[in-house]
C-alpha positions in Angstrom: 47.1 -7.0 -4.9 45.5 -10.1 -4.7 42.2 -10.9 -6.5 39.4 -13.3 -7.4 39.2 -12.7 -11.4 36.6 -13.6 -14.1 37.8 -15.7 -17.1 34.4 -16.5 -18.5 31.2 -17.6 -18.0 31.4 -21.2 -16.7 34.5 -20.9 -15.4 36.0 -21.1 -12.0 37.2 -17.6 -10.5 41.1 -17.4 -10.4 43.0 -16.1 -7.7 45.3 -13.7 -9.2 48.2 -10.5 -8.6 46.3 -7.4 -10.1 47.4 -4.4 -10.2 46.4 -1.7 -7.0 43.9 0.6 -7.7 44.9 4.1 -7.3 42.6 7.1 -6.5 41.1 9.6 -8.7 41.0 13.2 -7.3 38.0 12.1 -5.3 38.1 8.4 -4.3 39.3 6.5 -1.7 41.1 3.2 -1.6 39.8 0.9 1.1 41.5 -2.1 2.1 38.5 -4.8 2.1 37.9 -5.8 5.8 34.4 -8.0 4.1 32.7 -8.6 0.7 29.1 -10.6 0.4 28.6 -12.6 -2.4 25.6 -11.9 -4.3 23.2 -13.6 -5.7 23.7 -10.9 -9.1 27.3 -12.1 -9.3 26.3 -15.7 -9.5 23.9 -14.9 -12.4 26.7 -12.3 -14.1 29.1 -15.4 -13.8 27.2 -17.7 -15.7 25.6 -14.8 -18.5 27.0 -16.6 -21.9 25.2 -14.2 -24.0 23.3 -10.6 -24.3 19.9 -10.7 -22.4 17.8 -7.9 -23.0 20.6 -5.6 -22.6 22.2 -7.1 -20.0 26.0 -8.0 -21.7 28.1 -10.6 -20.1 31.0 -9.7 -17.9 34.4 -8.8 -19.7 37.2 -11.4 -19.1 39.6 -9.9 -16.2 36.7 -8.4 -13.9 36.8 -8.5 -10.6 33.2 -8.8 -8.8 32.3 -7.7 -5.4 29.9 -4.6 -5.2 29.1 -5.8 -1.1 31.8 -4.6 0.9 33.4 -2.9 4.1 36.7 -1.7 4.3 39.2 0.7 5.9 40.3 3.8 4.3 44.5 3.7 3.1 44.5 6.3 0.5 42.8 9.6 -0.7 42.9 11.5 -4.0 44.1 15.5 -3.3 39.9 17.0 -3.9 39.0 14.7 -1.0 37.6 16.9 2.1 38.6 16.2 5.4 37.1 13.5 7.7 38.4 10.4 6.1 41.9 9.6 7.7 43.4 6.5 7.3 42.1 4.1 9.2 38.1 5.1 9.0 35.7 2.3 8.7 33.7 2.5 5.6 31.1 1.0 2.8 29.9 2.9 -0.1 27.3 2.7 -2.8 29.2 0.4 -5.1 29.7 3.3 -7.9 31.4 6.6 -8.6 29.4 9.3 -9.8 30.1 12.6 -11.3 28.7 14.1 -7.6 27.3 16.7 -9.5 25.0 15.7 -11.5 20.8 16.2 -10.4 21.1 12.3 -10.2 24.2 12.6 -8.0 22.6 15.4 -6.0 19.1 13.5 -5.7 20.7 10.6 -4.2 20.8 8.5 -7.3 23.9 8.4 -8.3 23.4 4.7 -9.6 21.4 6.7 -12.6 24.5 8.9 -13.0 25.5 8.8 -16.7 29.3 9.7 -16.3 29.4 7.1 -13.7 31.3 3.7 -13.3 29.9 0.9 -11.8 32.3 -1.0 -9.1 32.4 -4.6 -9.8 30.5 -5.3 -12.6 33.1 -4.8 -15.3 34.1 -1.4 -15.2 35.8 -0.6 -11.9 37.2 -3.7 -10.2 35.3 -4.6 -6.9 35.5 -6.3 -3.7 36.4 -9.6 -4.4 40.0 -8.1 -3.7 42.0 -7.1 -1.2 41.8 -3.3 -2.3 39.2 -1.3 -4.1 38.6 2.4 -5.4 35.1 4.0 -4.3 33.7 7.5 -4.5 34.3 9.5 -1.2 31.0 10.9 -2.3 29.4 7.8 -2.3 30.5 6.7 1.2 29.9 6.1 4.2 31.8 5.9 7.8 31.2 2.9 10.0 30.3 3.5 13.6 32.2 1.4 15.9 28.5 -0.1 17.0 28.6 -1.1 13.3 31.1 -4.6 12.9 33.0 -4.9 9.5 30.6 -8.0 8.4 27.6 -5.7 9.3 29.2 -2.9 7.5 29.1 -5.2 3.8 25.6 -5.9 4.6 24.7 -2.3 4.1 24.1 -3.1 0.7 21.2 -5.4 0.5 19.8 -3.9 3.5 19.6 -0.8 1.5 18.6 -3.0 -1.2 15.5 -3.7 0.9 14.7 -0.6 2.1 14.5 0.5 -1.5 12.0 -2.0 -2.5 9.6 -1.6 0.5 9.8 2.3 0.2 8.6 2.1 -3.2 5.7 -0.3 -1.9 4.4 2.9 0.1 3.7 0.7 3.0 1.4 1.9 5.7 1.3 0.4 9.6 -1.3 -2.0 9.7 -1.1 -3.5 6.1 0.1 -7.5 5.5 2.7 -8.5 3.3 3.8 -11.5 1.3 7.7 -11.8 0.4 8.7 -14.6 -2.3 12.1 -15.4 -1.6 13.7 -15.7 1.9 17.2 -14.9 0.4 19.4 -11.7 1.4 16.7 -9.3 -0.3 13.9 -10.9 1.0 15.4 -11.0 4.7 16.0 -7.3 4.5 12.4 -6.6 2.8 10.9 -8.5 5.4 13.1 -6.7 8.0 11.9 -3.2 7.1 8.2 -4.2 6.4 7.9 -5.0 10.3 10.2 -1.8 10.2 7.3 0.4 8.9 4.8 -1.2 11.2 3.4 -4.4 8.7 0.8 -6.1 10.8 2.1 -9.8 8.9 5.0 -10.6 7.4 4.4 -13.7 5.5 7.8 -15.3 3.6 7.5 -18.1 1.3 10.7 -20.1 0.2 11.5 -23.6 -1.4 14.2 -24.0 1.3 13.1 -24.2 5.1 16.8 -23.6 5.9 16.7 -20.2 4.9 12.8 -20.0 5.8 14.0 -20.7 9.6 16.0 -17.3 9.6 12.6 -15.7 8.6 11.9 -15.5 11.9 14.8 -12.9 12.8 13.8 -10.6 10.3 10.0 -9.8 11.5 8.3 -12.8 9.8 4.9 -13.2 11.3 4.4 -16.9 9.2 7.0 -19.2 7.3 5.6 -20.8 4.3 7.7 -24.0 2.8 5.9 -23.6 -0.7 6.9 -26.9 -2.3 4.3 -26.2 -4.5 2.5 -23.4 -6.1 -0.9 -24.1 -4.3 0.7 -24.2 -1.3 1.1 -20.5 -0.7 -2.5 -19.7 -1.4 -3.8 -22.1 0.9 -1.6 -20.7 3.8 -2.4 -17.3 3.0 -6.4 -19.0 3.6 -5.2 -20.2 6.6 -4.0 -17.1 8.2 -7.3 -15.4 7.6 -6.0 -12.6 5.3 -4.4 -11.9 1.7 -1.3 -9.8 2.1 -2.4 -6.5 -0.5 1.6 -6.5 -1.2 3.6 -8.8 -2.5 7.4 -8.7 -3.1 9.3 -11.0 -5.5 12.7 -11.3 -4.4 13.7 -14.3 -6.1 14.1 -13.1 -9.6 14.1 -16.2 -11.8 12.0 -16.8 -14.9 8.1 -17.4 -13.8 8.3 -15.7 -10.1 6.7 -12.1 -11.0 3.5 -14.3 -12.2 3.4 -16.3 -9.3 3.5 -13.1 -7.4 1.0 -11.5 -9.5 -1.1 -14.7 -8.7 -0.6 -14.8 -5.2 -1.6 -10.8 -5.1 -5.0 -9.7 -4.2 -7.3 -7.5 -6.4 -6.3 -4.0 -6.3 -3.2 -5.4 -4.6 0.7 -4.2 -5.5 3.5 -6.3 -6.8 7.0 -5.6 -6.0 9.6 -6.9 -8.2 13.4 -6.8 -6.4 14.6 -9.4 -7.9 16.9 -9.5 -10.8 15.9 -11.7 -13.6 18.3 -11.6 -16.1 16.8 -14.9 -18.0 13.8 -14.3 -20.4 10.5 -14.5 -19.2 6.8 -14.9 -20.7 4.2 -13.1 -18.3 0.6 -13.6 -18.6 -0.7 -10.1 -18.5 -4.5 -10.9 -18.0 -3.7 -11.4 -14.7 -2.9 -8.4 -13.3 -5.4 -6.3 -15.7 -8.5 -8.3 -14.3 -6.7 -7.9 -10.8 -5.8 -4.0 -11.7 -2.9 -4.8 -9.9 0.4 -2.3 -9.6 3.3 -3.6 -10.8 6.1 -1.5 -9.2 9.9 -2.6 -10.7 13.0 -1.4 -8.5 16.6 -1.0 -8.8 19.4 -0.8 -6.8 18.8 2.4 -3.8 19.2 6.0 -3.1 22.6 7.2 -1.2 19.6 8.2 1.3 19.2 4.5 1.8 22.3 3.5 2.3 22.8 6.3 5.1 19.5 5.2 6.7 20.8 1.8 6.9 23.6 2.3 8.4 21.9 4.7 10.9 19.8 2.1 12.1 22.2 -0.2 12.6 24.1 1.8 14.6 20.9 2.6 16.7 20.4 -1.6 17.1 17.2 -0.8 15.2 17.6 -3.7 12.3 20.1 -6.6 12.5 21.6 -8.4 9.3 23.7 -11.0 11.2 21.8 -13.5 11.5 21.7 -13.5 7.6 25.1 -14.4 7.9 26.0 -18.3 6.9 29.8 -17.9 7.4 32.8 -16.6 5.9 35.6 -17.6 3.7 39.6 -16.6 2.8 40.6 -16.1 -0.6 42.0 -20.0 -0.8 38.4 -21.5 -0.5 36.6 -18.5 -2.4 36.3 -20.0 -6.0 34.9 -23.1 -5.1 32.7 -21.5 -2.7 31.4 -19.3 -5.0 30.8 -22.5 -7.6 29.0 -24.4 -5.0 26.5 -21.1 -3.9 25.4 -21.5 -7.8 23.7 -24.4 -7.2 23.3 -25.1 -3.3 20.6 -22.9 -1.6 21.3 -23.8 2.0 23.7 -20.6 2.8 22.4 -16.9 3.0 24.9 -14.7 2.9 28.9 -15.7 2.7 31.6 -13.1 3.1 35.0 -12.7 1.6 37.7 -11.6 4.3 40.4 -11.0 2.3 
């Protein structure tokens, strides 16, 4: 099959023949209909060195953990109900599916498991890929194929406000106006948040706030800026969400929170960072660090899509064949003008 492959950090991704991926007893192999790019796999790509854990990519891996697809193959233990042809996306990893993580719904935390597209299994930046028929999902026809490999961050999102314990009536503040913060914005006005403030450095992805429940855009050119348009609108949001994920955001969200207020932290900083801690101990803030989502997430999200109930296209910046994909995926490193681009194999 055809691929884009990692050769090394700095490097371009090369369009390659890999070999097909072929089913374990209870996978399926889904022919990629759409695969986001994410903001993680521009970081992994340019990971030199082991970061608190975090070890680069291995040479050869295929990236891609966003994706929609249609099912081609099964492995003999699969159950009924996925015939070739079904419409799927699925939790980018294969658990056990037996494990109290599996069972819970977190099969992310299984420790037998193998994560799709971040070195271990090869992922959606392909035009094939192996997933867990335990960890998927079918499509709806009310549910598009670009939709279908948005799944991911939208469950992303729901993750992050869930663990915010929301209630109707509160106001937010989301750093970041990315995919994750589009999605946490999203399902704050979801839950019944009363304002949905979004702060960027880019108005081009601030003027898609809007879609996603934003009550107020702020273009936050500066670090006062967002205080004073918090003043402004007449009340301090008592959560605040960092969805940006880059060395010095969690203290600007913990400065931008109010006392006895709760800090979010969605994004995935994979750099160093220093952190001032006196300022959430005189604040007595809670500082609440998510990962990834629950397979409950994932099937809520794609519930409510099907109902019309939340809407990720207009997240959508455009699309792109495996000829333009490695210098697209070069110039997303440093441009911030596009959202969310998809691979259509």
């Amino acid at each position: 099959m055809k691929a884009a492959v990692f050769h090394g950090a700095g490097k371009p991704l090369a369009i390659e023949t890999v070999p097909d991926p072929a089913p374990g007893p209870g996978d399926l192999i889904l022919r990629v209909t759409a695969c986001g790019i994410c903001g993680s796999d521009l970081h992994f790509a340019d990971l030199h060195d082991a970061t608190g854990g975090v070890k680069p990519l291995p040479d050869g891996t295929v990236m891609g953990h966003e994706f929609a697809g249609e099912v081609v193959a099964a492995g003999g233990a699969v159950q009924e109900g996925w015939a070739i042809g079904t419409r799927v996306t699925a939790m980018p990893a294969i658990g056990c599916g037996r494990c109290l993580a599996c069972l819970s719904g977190k099969g992310m935390r299984c420790t037998s498991g193998q994560a799709i597209g971040l070195g271990v299994l090869a992922g959606g930046y392909a035009e094939y890929v192996r997933v867990g028929a335990f960890e998927s999902f079918r499509l709806p026809d009310a549910v598009d194929d670009h939709a279908g490999a948005m799944v991911e961050p939208l469950a992303v999102g729901l993750h992050a406000v869930n663990a915010a314990r929301i209630q109707p009536g509160e106001s937010v503040l989301v750093i970041g106006a990315g995919p994750i913060g589009l999605a946490v914005a999203a399902w704050c006005r979801f839950f019944g948040a009363r304002h949905v403030l979004v702060s960027d450095l880019v108005k081009s992805r601030l003027d898609r706030a809007a879609d996603f429940g934003a009550t107020g855009c702020i273009e936050a050119d500066h670090e006062e800026v967002v205080p004073r348009s918090i003043q402004l609108a007449g009340e301090r949001p008592g959560i605040v969400f960092d969805c940006v994920g880059v060395p010095g955001s969690q203290q600007l969200a913990m400065h931008y929170a109010p006392v006895d207020g709760r800090v979010v932290v969605v994004g995935v900083c994979m750099q160093a960072d220093r952190l001032l801690p006196i300022v959430g101990i005189g604040k007595e803030l809670q500082v609440n660090y998510v990962l990834a989502y629950r397979l409950q997430d994932f099937a809520f999200a794609v519930q409510m899509l099907a109902a019309g109930r939340i809407d990720p296209r207009p997240m959508l910046s455009g699309t792109v064949a495996f000829d333009a994909f490695p210098q697209t995926f070069e110039s997303l490193k440093t441009s911030k003008r596009d959202c969310k681009v998809l691979l259509q194999p």
